[in-house]
Short mmCIF file of the C-alpha atoms (twelve columns), coordinates in Angstrom:
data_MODEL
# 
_entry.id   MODEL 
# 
loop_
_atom_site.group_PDB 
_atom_site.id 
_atom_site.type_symbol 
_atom_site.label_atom_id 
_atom_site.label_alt_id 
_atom_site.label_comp_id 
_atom_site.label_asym_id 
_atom_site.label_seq_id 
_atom_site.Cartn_x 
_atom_site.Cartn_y 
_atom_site.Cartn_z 
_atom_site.pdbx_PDB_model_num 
ATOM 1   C CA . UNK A 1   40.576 -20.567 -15.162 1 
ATOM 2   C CA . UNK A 2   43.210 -21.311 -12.995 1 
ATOM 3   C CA . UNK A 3   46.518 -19.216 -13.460 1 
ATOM 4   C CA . UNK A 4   48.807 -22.612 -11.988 1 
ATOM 5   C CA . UNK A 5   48.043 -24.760 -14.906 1 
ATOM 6   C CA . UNK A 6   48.814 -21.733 -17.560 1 
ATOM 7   C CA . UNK A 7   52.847 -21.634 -15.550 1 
ATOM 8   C CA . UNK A 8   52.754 -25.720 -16.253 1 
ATOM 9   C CA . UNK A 9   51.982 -25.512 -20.059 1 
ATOM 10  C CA . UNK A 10  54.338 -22.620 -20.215 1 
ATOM 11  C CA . UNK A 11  57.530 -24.567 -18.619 1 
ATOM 12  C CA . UNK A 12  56.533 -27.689 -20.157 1 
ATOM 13  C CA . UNK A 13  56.321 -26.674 -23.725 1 
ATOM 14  C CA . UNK A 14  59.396 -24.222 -23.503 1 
ATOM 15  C CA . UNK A 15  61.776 -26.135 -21.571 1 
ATOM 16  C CA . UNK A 16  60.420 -29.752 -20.600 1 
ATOM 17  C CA . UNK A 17  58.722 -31.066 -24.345 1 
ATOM 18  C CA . UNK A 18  60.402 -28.245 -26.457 1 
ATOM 19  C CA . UNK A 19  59.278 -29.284 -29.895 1 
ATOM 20  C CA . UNK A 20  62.619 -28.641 -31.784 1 
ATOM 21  C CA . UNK A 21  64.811 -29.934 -28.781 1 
ATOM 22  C CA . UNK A 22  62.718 -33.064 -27.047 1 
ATOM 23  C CA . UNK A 23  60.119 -33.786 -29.759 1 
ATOM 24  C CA . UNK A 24  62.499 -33.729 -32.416 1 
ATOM 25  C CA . UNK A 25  59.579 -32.102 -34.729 1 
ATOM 26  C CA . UNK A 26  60.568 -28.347 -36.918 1 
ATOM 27  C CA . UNK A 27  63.621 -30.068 -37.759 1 
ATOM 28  C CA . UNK A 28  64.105 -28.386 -41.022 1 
ATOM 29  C CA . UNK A 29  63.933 -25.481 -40.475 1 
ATOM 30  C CA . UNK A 30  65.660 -25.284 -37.115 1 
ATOM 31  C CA . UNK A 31  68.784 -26.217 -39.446 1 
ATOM 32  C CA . UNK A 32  68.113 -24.512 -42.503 1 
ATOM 33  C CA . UNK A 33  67.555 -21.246 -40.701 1 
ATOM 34  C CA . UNK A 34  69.945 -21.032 -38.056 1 
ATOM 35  C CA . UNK A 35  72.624 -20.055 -40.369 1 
ATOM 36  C CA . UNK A 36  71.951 -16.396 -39.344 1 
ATOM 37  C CA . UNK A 37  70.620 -14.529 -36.026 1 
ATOM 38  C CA . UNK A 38  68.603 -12.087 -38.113 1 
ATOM 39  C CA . UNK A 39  66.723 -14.863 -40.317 1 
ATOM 40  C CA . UNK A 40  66.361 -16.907 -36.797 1 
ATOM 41  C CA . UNK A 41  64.609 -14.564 -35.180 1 
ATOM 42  C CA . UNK A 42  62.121 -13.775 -37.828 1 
ATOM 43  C CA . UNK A 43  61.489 -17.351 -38.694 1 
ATOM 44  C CA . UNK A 44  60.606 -17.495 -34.668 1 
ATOM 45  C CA . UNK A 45  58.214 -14.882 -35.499 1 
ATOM 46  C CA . UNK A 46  56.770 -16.244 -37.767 1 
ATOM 47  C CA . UNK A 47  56.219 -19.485 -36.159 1 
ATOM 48  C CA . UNK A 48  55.178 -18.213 -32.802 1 
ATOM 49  C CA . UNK A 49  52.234 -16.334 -35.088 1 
ATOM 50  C CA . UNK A 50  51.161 -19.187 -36.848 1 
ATOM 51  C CA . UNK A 51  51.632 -22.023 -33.827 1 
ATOM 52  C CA . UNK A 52  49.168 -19.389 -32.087 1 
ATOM 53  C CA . UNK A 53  46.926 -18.834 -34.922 1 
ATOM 54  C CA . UNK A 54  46.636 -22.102 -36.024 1 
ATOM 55  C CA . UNK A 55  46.150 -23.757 -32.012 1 
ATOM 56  C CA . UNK A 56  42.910 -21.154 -32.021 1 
ATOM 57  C CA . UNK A 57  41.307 -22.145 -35.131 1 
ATOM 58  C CA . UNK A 58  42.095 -25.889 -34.861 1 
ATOM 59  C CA . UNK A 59  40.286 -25.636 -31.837 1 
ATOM 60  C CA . UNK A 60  37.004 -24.317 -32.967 1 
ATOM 61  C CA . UNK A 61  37.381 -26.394 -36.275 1 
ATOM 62  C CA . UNK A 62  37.670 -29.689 -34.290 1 
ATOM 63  C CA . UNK A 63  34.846 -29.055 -31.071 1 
ATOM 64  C CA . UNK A 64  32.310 -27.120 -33.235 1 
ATOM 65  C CA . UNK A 65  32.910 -28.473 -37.114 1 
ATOM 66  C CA . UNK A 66  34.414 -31.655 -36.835 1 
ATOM 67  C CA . UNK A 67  32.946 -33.179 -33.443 1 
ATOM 68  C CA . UNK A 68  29.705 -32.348 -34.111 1 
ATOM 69  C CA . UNK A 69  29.259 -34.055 -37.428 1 
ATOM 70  C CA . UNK A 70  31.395 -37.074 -36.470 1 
ATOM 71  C CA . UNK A 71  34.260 -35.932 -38.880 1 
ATOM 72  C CA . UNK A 72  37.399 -36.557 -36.555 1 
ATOM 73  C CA . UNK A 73  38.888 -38.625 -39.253 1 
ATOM 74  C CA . UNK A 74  39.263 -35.782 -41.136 1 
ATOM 75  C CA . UNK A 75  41.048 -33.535 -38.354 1 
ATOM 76  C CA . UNK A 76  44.238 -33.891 -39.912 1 
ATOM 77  C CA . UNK A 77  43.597 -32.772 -43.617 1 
ATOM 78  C CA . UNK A 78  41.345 -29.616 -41.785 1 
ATOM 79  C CA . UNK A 79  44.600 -28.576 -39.657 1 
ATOM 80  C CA . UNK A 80  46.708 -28.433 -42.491 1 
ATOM 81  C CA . UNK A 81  44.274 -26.478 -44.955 1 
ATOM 82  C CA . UNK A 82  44.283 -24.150 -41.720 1 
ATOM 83  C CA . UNK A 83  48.032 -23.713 -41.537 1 
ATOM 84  C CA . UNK A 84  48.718 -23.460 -45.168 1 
ATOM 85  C CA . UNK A 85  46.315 -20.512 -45.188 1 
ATOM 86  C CA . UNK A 86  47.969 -18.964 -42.716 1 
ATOM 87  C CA . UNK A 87  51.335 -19.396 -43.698 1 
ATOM 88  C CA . UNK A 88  49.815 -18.172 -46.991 1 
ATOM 89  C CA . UNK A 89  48.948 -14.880 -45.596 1 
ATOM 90  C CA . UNK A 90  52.318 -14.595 -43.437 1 
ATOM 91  C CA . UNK A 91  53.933 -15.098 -47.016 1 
ATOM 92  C CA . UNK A 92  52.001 -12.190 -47.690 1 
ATOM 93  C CA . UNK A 93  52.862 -10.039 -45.492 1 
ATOM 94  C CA . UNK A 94  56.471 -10.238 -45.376 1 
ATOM 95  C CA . UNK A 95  56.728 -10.193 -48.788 1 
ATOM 96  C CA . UNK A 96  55.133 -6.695  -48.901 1 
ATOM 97  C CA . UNK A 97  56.721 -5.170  -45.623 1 
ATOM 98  C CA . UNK A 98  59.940 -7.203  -45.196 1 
ATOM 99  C CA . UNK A 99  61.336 -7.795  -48.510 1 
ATOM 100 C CA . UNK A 100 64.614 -8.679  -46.805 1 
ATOM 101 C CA . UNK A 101 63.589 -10.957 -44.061 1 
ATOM 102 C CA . UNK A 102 60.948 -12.019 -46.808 1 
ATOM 103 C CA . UNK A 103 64.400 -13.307 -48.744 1 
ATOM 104 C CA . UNK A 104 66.736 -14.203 -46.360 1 
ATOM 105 C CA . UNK A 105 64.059 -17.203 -45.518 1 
ATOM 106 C CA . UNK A 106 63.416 -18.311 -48.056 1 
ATOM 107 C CA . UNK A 107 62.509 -21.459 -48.905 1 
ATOM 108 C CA . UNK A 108 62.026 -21.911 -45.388 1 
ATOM 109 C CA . UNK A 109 58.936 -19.335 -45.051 1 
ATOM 110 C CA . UNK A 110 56.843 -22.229 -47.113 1 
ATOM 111 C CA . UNK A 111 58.353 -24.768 -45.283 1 
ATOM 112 C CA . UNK A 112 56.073 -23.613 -42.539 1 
ATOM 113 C CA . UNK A 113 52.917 -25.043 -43.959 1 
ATOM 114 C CA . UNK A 114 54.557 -28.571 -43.416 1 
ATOM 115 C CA . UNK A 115 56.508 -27.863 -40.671 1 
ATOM 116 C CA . UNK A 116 55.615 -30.824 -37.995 1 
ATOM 117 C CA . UNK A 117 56.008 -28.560 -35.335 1 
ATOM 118 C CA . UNK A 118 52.716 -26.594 -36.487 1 
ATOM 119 C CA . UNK A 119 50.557 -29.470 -37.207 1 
ATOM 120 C CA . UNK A 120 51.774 -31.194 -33.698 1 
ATOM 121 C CA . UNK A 121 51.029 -28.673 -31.148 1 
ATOM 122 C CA . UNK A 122 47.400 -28.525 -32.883 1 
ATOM 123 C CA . UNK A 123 47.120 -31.970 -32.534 1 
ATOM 124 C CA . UNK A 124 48.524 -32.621 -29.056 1 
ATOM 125 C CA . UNK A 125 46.035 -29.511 -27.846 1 
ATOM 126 C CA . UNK A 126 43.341 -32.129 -28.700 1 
ATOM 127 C CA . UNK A 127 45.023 -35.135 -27.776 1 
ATOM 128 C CA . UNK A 128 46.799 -34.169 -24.737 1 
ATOM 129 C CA . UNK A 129 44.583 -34.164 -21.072 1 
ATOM 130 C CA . UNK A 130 44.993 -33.137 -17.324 1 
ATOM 131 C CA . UNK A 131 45.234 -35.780 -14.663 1 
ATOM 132 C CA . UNK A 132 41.723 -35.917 -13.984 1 
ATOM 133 C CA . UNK A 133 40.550 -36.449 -17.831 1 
ATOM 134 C CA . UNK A 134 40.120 -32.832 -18.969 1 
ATOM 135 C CA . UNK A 135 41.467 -31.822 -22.518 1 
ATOM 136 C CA . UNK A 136 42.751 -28.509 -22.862 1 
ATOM 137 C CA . UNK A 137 40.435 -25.500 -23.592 1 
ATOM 138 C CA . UNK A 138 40.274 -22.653 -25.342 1 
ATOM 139 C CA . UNK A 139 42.816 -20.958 -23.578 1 
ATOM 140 C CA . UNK A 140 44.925 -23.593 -22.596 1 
ATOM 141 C CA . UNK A 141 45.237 -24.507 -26.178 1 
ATOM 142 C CA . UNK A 142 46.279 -21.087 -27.661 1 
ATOM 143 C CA . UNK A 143 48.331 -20.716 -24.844 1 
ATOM 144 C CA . UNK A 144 50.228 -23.943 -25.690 1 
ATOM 145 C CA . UNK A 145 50.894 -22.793 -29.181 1 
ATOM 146 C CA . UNK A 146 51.763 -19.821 -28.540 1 
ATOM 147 C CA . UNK A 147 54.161 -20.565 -25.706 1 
ATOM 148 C CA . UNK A 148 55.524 -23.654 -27.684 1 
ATOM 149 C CA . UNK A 149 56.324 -20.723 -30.263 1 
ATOM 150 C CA . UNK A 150 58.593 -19.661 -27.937 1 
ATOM 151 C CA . UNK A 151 60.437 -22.492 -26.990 1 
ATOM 152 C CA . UNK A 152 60.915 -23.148 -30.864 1 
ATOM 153 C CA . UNK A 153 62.116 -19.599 -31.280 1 
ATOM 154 C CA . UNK A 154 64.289 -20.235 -28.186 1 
ATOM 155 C CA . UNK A 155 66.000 -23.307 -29.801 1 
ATOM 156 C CA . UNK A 156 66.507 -21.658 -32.946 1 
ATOM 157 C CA . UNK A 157 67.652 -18.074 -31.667 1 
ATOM 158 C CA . UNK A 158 70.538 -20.420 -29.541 1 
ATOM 159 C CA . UNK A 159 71.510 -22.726 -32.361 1 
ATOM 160 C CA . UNK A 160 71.983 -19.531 -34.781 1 
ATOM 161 C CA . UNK A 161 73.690 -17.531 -32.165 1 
ATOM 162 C CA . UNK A 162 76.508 -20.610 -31.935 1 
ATOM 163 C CA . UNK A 163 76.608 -21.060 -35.379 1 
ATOM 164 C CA . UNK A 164 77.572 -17.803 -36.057 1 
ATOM 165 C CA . UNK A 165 80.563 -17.682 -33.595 1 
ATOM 166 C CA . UNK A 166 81.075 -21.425 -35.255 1 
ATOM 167 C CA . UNK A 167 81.710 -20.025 -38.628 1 
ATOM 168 C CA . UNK A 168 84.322 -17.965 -37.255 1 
ATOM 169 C CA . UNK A 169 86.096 -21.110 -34.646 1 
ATOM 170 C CA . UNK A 170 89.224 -23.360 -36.320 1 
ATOM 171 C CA . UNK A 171 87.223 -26.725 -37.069 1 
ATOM 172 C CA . UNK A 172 88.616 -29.874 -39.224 1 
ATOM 173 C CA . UNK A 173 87.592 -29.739 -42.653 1 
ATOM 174 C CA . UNK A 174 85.409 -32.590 -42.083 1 
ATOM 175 C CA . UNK A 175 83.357 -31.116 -39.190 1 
ATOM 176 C CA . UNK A 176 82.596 -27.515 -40.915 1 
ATOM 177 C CA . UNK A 177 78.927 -26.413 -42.118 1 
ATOM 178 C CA . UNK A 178 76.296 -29.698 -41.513 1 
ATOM 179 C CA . UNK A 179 78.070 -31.481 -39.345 1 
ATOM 180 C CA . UNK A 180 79.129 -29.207 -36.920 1 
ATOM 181 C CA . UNK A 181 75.220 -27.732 -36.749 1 
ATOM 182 C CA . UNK A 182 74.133 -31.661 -35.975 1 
ATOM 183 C CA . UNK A 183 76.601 -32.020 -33.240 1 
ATOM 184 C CA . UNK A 184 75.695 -28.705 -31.729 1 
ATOM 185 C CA . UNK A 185 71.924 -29.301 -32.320 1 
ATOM 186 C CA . UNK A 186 72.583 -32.797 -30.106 1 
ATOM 187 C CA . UNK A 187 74.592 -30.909 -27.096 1 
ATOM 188 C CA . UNK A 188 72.014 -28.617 -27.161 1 
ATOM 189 C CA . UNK A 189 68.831 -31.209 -26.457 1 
ATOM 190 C CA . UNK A 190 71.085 -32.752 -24.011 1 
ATOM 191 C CA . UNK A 191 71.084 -29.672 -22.234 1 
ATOM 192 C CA . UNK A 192 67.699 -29.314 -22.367 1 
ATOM 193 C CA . UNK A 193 66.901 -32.753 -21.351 1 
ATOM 194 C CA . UNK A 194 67.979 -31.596 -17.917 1 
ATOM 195 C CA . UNK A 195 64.561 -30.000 -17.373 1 
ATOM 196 C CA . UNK A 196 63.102 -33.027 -17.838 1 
ATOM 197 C CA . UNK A 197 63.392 -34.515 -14.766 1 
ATOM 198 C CA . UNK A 198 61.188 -31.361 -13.238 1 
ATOM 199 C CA . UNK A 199 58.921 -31.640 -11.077 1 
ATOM 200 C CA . UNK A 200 56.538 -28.709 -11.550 1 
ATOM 201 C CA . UNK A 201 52.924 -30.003 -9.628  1 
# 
């Protein structure tokens, strides 16, 4: 396993292809829930878990179910039973042991089970490959979601944090709630799209 190509997914799915940020995937909820820090962070939470969860059983599902028996076609339909059962069980959780974060998402807690963001790092740890042909394995895969977590979390724990000193700024009428959070959310990828032109070989 070498430790060089775990720094590349790292940087690359935190800063260089952040879902939220240069994928434009997890839109939803990286508005809906950025309203407050406190529901931010736990929505990160719970994304990071299932992004990580999900990225590990995906992987075993498509190499030793799907693969094997020729059922590729079907890869899509599989990762979303996958996700919805562990969003399901998230759901769960919170509900029994965080009644107040359990509330303060929402809607939004649900949400996950078609968030875009889930179901496309499970897909791009299939699809994507190294220079010299080599998907991602095991590792590299649950690596990628879980780091990919992060970078969502990142983009969501930033656009809350503004927000919040937003509600309290002198804006026109016209740019308060929505569009102020879409204008923000914009000057936000465009800082991000800095790290783009990295060169981390």
């Amino acid at each position: 396993m070498d430790f060089s190509n775990l720094v590349i997914i790292a940087i690359s799915s935190i800063f260089i292809n952040n879902f939220v940020l240069a994928r434009f995937l997890g839109i939803c909820p990286f508005i809906g829930v950025s309203k407050k820090l406190d529901s931010a962070v736990g929505m990160g939470m719970a994304v990071i878990f299932v992004m990580t969860m999900a990225s590990m059983v995906t992987y075993f599902i498509q190499y030793y179910v799907l693969v094997p028996n020729d059922l590729q076609y079907l890869r899509t339909i599989a990762f979303i039973l996958v996700i919805a059962s562990l969003v399901q069980f998230i759901e769960m959780f919170m509900k029994k042991n965080m009644p107040p974060l359990y509330s303060a998402l929402g809607i939004f807690l649900p949400l996950i089970t078609t968030n875009c963001a889930v179901l496309g790092v499970a897909i791009l740890n299939i699809d994507t490959v190294w220079a010299d042909g080599r998907s991602y394995n095991f590792i590299e895969s649950t690596w990628n979601g879980f780091t990919a977590g992060i970078g969502f979390t990142i983009a969501l724990v930033l656009m809350a944090g503004i927000r919040e000193k937003l509600e309290l700024a002198d804006l026109p009428e016209s740019f308060k709630g929505l569009p102020i959070a879409f204008v923000t959310s914009a000057l936000i990828a465009m800082a991000f799209l800095g790290f783009s032109g990295m060169s981390i070989l």
